[in-house]
N, C-alpha and C positions, 0 to 999 in steps of 0.2 A: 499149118499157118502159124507164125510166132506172134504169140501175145506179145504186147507189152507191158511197161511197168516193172513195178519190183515180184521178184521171187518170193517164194515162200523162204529160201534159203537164205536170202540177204535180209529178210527180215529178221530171221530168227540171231543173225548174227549182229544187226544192229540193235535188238534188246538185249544180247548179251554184252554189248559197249555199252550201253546204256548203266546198264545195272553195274557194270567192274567202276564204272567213272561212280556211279552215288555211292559202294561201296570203299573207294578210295577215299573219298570226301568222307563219308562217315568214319574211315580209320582216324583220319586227319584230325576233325574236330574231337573225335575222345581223345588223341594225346595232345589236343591243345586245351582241355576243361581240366580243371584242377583234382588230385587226389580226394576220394569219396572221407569227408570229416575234418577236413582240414581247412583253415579260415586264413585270409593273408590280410596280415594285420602291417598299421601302421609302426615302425621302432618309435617308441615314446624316451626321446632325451630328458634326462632329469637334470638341472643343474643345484650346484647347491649354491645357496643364497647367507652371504656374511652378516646381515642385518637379523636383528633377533625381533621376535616376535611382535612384538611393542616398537614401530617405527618411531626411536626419537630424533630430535631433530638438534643436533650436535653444531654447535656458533665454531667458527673456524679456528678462531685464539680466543682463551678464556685467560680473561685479566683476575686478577685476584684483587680481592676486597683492597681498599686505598685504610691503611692504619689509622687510629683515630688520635691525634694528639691532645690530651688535658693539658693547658697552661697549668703550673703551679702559681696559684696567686695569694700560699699562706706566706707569711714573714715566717721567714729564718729566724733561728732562736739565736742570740747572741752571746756571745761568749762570754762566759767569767774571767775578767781578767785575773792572771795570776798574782799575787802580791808579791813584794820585795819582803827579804829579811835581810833588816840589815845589824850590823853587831859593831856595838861600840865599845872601844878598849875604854878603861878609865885611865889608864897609864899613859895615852895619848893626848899631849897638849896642846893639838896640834888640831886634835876632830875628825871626822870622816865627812867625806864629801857623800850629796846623791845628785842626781840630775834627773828632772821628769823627764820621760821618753815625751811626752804627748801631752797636749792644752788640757784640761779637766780639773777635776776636782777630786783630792785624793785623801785618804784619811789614815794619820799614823797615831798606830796605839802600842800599849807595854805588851812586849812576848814571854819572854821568862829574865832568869839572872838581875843579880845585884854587883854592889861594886863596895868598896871598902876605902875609904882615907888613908887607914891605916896599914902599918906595914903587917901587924902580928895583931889575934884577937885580944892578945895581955894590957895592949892600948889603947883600946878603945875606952870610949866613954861608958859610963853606967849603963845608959839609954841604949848602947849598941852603937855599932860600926857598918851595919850594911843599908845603902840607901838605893833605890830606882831610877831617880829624876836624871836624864841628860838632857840640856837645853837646846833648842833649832835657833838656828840662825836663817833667815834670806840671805840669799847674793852671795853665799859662804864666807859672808866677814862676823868673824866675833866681834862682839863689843866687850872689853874689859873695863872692869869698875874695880876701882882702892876698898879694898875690903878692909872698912874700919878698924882703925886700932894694930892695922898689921901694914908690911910692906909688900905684902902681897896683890896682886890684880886676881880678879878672878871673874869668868865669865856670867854675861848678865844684860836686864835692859832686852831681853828678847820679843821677837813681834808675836810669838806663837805661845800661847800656854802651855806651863810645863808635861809632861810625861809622865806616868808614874807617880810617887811619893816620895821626899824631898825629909820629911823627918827620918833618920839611921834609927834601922831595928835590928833586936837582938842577933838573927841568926835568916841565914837566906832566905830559908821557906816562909818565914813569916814576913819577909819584907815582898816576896811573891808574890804570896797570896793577898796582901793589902794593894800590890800594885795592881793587881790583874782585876778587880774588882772597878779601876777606875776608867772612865769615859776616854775613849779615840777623840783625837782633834783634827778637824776638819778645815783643810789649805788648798784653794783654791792656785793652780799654778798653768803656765803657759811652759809649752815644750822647751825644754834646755835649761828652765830655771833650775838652781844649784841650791839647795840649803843642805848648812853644814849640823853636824851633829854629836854634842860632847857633853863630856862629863864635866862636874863640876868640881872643882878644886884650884888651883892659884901659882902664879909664874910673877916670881921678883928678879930684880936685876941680878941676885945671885945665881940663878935659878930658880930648877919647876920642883913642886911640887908632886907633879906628876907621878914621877920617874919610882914611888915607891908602892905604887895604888894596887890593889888587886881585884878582879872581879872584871869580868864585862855587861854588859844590857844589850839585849836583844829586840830591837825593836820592828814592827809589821808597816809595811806601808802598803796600801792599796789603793788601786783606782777605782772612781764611782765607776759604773755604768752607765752609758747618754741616754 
């Protein structure tokens, strides 16, 4: 009579399935677990960073300091005016002309040189032949006056005090050095006025005196400062 059920022989061959399938499974999962020491690590990106240590904090346009201006508020120094020299022939009977540039007040004094009457020192008087003094005129008109006792006119009647020294000495230095010793005269004038400037000596109907004179004067004119 046939039993039922399973064999002894189907058994034994369904635990041998059994056991090849947990077998396979077990090959499976050791080549699916990682190498025995080995650790799977994250890659760590590094980037580098342009800011330096000390975050500072940079304004987008930097203006530069605005410059400080000082006002100058000294007065300017004012200038010295330069003086005139002017140089008077004594041979000229005629004068030299000046004209102030500018309104003010100006002061003319003796520079150097004398002047002679005479033609030759063999002529002269005892006293001397060399003298200083040329006279000023305003408005450059001379005034001629009758020089006593002669026919001669001779310049004169002037608005300004003489120049210099007026008595003739011995020899130029010493009529120099008396001249230079004496006070500038001070004439108040308006721009363009004219005074004329001359030596002293004498013009008749025959003729000048002039024309035989030697020596010139050199005289300084200056302007004040306002």
């Amino acid at each position: 009579m046939k039993k039922s059920g399973m064999t002894t022989k189907s058994k034994i061959t369904l635990t041998l399935l059994a056991l090849g399938v947990v077998a396979a499974f077990g090959v499976w999962l050791f080549l699916r677990a990682p190498a025995s020491g080995s650790e799977t690590t994250t890659p760590t990106v590094k980037t580098t960073s342009t800011l330096s240590p000390i975050q500072a904090t940079i304004p987008a346009t930097v203006q530069p300091p605005s410059p400080t201006i000082v006002a100058n508020t000294s007065t300017p120094p004012v200038p010295t005016p330069t003086p005139f020299m002017l140089t008077v022939p004594s041979n000229d009977g005629e004068g030299v002309s000046w004209f102030a540039p500018s309104d003010g007040k100006y002061t003319v004094q003796y520079g150097s040189g004398a002047y002679s009457l005479w033609a030759n020192d063999s002529s002269c008087p005892t006293q001397g032949c060399w003298k200083t003094t040329p006279l000023i005129f305003k408005d450059c008109i001379v005034r001629w006056i009758r020089k006593e006792g002669t026919d001669l006119d001779e310049p004169g009647d002037s608005e300004f005090p003489q120049i210099g020294l007026d008595p003739s000495q011995a020899t130029v230095a010493i009529a120099e050095a008396l001249a230079k010793s004496t006070d500038p005269q001070q004439i108040e004038l308006k721009a363009g006025d004219c005074l004329k400037f001359i030596a002293i000596d004498g013009k008749s109907a025959t003729g000048s005196a002039y024309t035989d004179n030697r020596g010139e004067v050199i005289l300084i004119i200056s302007a004040l400062s306002p």
